[in-house]
Structure formats: C-alpha cells, structure tokens
RODO-2510 file (C-alpha; in nm, 4 decimals, decimal comma):
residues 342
     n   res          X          Y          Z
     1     x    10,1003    10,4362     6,8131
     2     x    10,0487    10,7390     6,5482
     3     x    10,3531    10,9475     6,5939
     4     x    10,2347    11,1983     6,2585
     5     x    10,3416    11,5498     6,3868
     6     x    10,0498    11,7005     6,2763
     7     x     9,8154    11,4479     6,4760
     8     x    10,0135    11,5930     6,8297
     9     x    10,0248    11,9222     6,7030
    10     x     9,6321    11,9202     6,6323
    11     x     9,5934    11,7709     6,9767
    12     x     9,7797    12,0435     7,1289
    13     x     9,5923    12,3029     6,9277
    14     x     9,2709    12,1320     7,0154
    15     x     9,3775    12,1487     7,4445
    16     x     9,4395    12,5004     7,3834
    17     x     9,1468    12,5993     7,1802
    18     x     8,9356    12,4618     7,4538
    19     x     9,1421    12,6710     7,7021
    20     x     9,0354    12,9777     7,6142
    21     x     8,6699    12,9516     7,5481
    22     x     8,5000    13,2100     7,7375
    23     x     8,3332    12,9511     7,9878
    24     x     8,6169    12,7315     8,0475
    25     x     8,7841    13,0574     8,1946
    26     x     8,4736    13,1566     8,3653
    27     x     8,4337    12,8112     8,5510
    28     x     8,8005    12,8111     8,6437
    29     x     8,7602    13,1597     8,7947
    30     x     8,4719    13,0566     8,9800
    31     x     8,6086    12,7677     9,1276
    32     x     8,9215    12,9619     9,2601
    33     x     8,7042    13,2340     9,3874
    34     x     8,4727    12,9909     9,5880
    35     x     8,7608    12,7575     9,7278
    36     x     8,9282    13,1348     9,8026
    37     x     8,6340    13,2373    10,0238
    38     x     8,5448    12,8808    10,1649
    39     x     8,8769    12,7532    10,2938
    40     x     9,0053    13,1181    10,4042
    41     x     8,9790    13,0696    10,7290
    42     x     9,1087    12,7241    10,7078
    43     x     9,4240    12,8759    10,5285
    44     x     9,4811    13,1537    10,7728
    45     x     9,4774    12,9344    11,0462
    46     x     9,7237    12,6907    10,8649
    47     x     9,9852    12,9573    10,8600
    48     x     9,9202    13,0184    11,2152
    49     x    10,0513    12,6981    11,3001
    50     x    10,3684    12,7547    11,0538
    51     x    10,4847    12,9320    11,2642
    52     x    10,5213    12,6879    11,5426
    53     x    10,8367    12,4416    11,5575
    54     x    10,6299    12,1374    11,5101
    55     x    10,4554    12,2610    11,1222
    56     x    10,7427    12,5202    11,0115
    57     x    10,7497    12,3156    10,7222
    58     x    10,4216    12,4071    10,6261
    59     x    10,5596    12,6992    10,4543
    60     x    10,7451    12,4536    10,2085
    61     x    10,5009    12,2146    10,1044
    62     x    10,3372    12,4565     9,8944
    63     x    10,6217    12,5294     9,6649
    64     x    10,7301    12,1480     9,6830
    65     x    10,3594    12,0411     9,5512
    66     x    10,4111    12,3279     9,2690
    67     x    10,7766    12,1437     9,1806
    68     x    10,5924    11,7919     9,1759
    69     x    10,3392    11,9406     8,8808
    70     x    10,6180    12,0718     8,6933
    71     x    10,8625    11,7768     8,7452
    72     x    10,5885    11,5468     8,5789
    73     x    10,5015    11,7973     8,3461
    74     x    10,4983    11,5391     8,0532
    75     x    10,2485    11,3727     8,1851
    76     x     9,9924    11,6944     8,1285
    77     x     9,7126    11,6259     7,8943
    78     x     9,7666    11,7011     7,5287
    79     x     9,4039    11,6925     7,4411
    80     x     9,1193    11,8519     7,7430
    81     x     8,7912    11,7000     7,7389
    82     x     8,5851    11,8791     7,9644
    83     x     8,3246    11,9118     8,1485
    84     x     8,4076    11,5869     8,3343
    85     x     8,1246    11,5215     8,5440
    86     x     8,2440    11,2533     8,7796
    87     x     8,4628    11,5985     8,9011
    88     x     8,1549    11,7280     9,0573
    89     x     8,1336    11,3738     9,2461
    90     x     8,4592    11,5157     9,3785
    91     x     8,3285    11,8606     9,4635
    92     x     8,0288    11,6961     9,6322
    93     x     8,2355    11,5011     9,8493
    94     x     8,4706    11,7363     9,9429
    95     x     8,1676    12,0024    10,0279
    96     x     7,9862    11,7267    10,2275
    97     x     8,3441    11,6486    10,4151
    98     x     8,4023    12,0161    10,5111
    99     x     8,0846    12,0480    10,6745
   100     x     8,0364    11,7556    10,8586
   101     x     8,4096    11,8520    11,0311
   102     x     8,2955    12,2162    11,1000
   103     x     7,9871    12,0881    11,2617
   104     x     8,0714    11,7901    11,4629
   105     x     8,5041    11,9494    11,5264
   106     x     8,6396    11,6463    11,4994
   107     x     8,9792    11,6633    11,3789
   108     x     8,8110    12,0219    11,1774
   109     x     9,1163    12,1388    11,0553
   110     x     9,2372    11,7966    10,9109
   111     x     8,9452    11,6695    10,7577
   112     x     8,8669    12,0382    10,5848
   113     x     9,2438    12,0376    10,4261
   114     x     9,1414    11,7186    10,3147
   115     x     8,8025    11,8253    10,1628
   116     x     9,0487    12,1031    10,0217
   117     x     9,2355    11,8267     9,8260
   118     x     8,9186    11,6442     9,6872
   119     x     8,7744    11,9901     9,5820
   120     x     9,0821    12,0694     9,4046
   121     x     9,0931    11,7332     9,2436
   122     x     8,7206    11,7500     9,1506
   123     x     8,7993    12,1170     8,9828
   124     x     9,1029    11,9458     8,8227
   125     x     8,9091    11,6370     8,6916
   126     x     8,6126    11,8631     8,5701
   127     x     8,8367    12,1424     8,3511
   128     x     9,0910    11,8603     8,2553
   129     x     8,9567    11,5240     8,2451
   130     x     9,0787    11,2123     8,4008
   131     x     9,4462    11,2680     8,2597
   132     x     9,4675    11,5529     8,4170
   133     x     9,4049    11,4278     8,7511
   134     x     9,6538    11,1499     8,6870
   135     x     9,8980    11,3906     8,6280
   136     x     9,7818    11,6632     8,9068
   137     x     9,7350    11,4189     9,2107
   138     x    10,0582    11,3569     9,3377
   139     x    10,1019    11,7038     9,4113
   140     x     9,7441    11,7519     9,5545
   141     x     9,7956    11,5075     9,7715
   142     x    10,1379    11,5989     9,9180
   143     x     9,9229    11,9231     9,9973
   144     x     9,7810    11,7339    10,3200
   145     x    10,1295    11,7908    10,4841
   146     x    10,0117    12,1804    10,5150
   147     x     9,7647    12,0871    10,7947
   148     x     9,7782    12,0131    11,1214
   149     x     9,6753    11,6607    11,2817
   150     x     9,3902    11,6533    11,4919
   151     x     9,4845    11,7556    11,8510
   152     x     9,4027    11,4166    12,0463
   153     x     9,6647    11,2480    11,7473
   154     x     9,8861    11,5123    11,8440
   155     x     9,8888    11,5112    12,2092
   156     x     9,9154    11,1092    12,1558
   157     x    10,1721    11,1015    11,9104
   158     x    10,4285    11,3760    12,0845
   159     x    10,3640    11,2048    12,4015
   160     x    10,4903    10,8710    12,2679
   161     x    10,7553    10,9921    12,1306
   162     x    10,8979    11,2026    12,3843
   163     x    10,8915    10,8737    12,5790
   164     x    11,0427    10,6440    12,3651
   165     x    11,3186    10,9647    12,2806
   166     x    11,3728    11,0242    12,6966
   167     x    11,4301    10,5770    12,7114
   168     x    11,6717    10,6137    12,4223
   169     x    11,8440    10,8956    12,5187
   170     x    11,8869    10,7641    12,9004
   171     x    12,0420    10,4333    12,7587
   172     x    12,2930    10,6410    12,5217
   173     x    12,3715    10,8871    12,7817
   174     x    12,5216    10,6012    13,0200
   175     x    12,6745    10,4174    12,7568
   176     x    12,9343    10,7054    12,6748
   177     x    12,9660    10,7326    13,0212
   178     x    12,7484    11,0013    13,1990
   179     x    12,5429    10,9035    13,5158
   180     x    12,1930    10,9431    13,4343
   181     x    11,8609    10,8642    13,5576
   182     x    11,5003    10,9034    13,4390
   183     x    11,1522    11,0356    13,5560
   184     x    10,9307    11,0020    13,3249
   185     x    11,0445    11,2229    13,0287
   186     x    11,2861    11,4179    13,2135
   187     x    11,6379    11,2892    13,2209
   188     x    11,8568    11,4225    13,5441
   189     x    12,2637    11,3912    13,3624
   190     x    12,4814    11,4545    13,6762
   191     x    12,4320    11,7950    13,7789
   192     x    12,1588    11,8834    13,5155
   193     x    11,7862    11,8160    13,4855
   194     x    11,7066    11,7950    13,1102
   195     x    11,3223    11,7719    12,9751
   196     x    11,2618    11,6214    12,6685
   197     x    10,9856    11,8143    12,6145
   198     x    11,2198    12,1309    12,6333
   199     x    11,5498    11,9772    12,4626
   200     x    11,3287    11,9056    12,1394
   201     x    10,9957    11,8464    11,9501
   202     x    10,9365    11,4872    11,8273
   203     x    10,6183    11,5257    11,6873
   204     x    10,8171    11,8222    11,4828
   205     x    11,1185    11,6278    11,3293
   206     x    10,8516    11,3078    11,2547
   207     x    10,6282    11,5146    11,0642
   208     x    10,9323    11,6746    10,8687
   209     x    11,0745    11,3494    10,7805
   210     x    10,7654    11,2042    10,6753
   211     x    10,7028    11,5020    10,4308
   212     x    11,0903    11,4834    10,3104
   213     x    11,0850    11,1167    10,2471
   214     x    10,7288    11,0961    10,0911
   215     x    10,8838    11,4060     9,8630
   216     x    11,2178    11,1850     9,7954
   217     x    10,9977    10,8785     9,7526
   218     x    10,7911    11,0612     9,4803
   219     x    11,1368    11,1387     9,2936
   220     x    11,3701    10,9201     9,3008
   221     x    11,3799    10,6781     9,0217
   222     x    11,4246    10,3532     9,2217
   223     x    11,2318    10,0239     9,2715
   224     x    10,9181    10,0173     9,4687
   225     x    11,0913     9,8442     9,7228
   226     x    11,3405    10,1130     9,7492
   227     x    11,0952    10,3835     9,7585
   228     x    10,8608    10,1451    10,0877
   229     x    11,1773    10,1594    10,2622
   230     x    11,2728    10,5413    10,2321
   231     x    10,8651    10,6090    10,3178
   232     x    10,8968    10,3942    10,6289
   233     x    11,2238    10,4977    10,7475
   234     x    11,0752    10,8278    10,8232
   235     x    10,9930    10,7111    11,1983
   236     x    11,3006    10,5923    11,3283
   237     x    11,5270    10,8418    11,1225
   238     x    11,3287    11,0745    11,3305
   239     x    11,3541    10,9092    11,6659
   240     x    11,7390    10,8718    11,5681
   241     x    11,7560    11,2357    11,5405
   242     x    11,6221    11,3406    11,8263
   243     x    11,7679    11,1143    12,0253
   244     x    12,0930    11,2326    11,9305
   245     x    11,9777    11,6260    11,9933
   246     x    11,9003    11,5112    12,3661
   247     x    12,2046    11,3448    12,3944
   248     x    12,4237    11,6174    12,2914
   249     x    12,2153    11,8861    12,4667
   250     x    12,2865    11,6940    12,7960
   251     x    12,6492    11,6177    12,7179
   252     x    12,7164    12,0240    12,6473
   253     x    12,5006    12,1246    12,9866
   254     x    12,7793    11,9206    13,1365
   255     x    13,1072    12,0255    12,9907
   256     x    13,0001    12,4121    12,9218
   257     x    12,6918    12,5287    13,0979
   258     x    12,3739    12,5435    13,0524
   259     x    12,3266    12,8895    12,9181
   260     x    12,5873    12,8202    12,6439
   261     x    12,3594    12,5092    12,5941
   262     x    11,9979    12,7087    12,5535
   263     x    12,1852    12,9672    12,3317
   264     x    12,4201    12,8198    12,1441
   265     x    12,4222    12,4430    12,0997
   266     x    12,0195    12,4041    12,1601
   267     x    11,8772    12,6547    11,9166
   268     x    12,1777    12,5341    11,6472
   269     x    12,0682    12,1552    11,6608
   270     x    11,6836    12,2502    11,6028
   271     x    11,8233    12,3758    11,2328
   272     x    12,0799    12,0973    11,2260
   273     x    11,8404    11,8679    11,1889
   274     x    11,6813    11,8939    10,8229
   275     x    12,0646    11,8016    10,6814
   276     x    12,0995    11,5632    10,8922
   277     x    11,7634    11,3267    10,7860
   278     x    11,9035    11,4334    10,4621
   279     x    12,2051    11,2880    10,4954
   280     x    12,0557    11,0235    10,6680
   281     x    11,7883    10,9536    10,3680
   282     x    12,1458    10,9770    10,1104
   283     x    12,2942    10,7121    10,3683
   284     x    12,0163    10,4691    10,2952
   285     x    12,0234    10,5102     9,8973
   286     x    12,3700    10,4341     9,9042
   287     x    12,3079    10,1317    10,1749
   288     x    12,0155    10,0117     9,9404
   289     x    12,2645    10,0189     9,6278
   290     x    12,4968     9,8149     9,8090
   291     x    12,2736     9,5641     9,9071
   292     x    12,0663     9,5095     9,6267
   293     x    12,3779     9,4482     9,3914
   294     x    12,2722     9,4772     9,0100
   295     x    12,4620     9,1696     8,9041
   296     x    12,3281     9,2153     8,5058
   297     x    12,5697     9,4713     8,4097
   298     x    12,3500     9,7828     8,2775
   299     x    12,0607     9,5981     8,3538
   300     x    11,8226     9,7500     8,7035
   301     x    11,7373     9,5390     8,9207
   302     x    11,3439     9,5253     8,7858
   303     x    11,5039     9,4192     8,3962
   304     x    11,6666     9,1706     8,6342
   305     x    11,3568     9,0705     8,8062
   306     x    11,1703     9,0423     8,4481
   307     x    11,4305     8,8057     8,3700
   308     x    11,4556     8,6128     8,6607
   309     x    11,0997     8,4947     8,5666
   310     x    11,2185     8,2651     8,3389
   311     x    11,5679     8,1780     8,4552
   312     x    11,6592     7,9642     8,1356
   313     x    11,7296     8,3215     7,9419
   314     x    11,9994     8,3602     8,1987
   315     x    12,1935     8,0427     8,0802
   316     x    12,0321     7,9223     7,7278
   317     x    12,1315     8,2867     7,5137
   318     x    12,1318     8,2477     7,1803
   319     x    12,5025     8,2561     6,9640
   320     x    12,5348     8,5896     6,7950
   321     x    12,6013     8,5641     6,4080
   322     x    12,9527     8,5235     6,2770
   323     x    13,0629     8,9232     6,1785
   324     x    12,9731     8,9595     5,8162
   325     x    12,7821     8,6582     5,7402
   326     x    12,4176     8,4895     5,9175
   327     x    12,3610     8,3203     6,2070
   328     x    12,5212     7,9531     6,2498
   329     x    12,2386     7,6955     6,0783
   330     x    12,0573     7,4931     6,2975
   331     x    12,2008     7,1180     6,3512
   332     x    12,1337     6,8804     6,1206
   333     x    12,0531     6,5160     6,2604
   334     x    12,3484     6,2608     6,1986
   335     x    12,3202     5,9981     5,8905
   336     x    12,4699     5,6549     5,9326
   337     x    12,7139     5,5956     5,7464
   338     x    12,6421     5,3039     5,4665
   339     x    12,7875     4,9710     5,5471
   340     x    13,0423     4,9065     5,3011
   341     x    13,0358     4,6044     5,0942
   342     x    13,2784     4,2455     5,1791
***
C-alpha cells in the first residue's frame, strides 16, 4: 500500500481539480434542476403525508440519510473519475420506473421515490464513480422510508395488525384482571368500548421502528448477527408497543374516565412511544452482550470466530521467549547412551 503523503495529497488535489471544472458543475446543476422539477410533485405530496400519525417520521429521514453520508465520510472518494457511464444505466432505469408507475398507478408514489433513489444513485455514480456510490448508498437508500407504501399494502398491513394488537391486548387485559371481551378489533373493558383503530396506529409505530432499527443497524458496530436481529425485531417491538398503549388506554378509561383518557393519557402515549422502542432496541444490545459472552478477553466475538476455525490455536500457543534472551530451542532427539565396557 503506498502511504507517500504526496501520492494522497496529489489524489486529493486531483478529486478537487476535477470538481471545479466548468462542466462537472454544469452537469451537477442540471441534474438537481431536473430531479427538482420531475419529482416535485412527488415531494410535495410526501410531506403531505408527514403530517399524518402513520409517516410523521418522514420529516426525519432526511436529516438521518444526511448523518449516514457524513458518519462514513472516510469512505468518500479521494480521487473522482467521471463521467461514469454505467450512471446513466441508473438514470435510465429510474426514468423508465417513474413512468411506468405514473401511467399504470400502481403503488405511484412508492415506485417513483424509488426511481428517485436510482436517479440519485445514477447522478452519484456518473459525477463520482463507483466509490462514490459505495460510499453514498446507504444513505440513498434509507431515503425510501420518506414514502408512503402503496395503499392496498397499507390497508393490508394496518388491518393485520390492528388484529393481532386487539387479540393481544384482550389476552393482557384479563390477565391483570379486567373483564374484557372482543368484536373484531374493538375491545369492550367493563364499562368501556375501546377501538383499536382509535387507541393507536400500528401501521405507524411498525414503520417507525423499522426506520429506527434499520438506522441503528447501519451504526452500530456489532456482528452481522447482531445487526439481523435488531433489523427483525422491528415487528414485534412494534406489536409490543402497541399492545401495551391499548392496554393502558383501557386500564385509565376504567380507573379515571374517559375524557382524562383522550386528553391526557392517549395523546401522551402516542409520543411515549419513540423512547420506548428505544429503550427497547438498548434492552436487546445489552441482552445480545449477555448472551453472546466474548470468552477471548479483548478479543470480539468475529476474532473469536476466525479462531475458532482452527481450534488447535486455542490450545497449541506457542511459549513466549525467556525476558532478555531468544526463544527456548527446539528439542533435540535423545542419544543412547554408550554401553559401557565389562
């Protein structure tokens, strides 16, 4: 590997030189002027929907996918090669994508934010060259958390869970003690009817978890393992949640009313939530650390893996050297001693 300073630095001088030519500029500012006017619409209508319960964290994701560019900054390209032409493979795609959806509206608004991503990727792999989509697509991808699912995944996936959520939450509810029945996804606890479709959004904490933990699952410095089970906990750290929000909605109807319910307790859980799937998330690092013991001192459990490969290092380590003088000289085979004379 050359590590001469004034290789890097020519390298770096080099990535900026080729910055500011006059038609790397002009192509960038093209390209943000066209995706501007294109996806407008597409944009405005994504913010609409930010401001519903079920994508409020739409507003985040931006700023998140701007942290996950900076956080892997050293990954940026030292040296630009452009133009990349497999980027306008990209663009092609991604123009291709975004009309097919507007013509045929299915799932429009999803597949355009995803013909969003590949056009940004394409623009990013045409001005920067393969490294700089390896460093850029993390972050472009967690972009596809701004838009909203298609609407017959929506209806499907809120309906499901509000079912499995009103089953749960009858079950709980009659374990701690309070006589309740269900219809479908309303819950009647004693004096109060409760509808699960009121008390809470499913669809809205499972699509906030699964951005969280694909963000915490992007930065945490664990094992792959680690990181699968953080990424698929999402789900039922959602359904956990919300099962708990019904459950203590009903239990305050009972013991203090319902209005103090809708205006205190109700509206508090909704922002309650987001700390609780974070501590949650924490709860399962620390679980993971205590299962997964690392039993090789300062050694992570992948070193450990590496070594388990060949399990003799673990028992056959060589002697160190004696301090001050060399190692111990190998073992010389025994002579017979000579017979002595009668």
């Amino acid at each position: 590997m050359n590590s001469d300073p004034r290789s890097s630095s020519r390298a770096g001088s080099l990535a900026a030189d080729v910055i500011r030519t006059p038609s790397w500029i002009t192509t960038m500012l093209v390209l943000v002027a066209v995706l501007t006017f294109v996806y407008a619409g597409l944009l405005q209508y994504s913010f609409t929907q930010w401001l519903k319960p079920d994508y409020s964290h739409g507003f985040l994701v931006p700023v998140f996918a701007a942290y996950l560019a900076w956080h892997w900054r050293g990954s940026a390209p030292t040296r630009v090669r452009w133009p990349e032409p497999w980027g306008l493979a990209f663009i092609g795609g991604g123009i291709v994508l975004f009309v097919v959806a507007g013509k045929f509206n299915i799932g429009k608004e999803w597949l355009q934010g995803l013909s969003l991503v590949l056009n940004l990727s394409g623009a990013a792999l045409l001005l920067g060259g393969w490294n700089a989509l390896r460093w850029l697509w993390p972050a472009l991808a967690f972009l596809m958390f701004m838009f909203p699912l298609p609407a017959r995944v929506e209806v499907t996936l809120g309906w499901q869970l509000q079912k499995v959520a009103s089953i749960a939450s009858e079950f709980l509810l009659q374990t701690i003690g309070y006589p309740t029945y269900r219809e479908g996804i309303v819950l009647h606890v004693k004096d109060h009817v409760l509808r699960v479709e009121e008390a809470c959004s499913g669809l809205s904490m499972l699509l906030t978890f699964a951005a969280l933990a694909t963000g915490m699952a992007m930065l945490v410095k664990r094992p792959w393992l680690d990181r699968t089970i953080i990424l698929v906990s999402a789900v039922p750290v959602a359904v956990f949640s919300n099962v708990l929000r019904i459950v203590l909605t009903g239990v305050l109807y009972n013991e203090a009313g319902k209005e103090l319910g809708d205006h205190v307790f109700h509206d508090f859980a909704g922002w309650m939530m987001m700390p609780l799937a974070l501590a949650t998330l924490w709860g399962e690092l620390k679980l993971l650390d205590w299962v997964f013991v690392d039993t090789g001192g300062k050694a992570s459990r992948e070193e450990m893996h590496k070594a388990t490969t060949k399990p003799a290092h673990l028992i056959m380590t060589a002697l160190p050297p004696k301090r001050g003088g060399s190692a111990p000289p190998a073992a010389q085979p025994s002579k017979s001693l000579p017979t002595p004379r009668s």
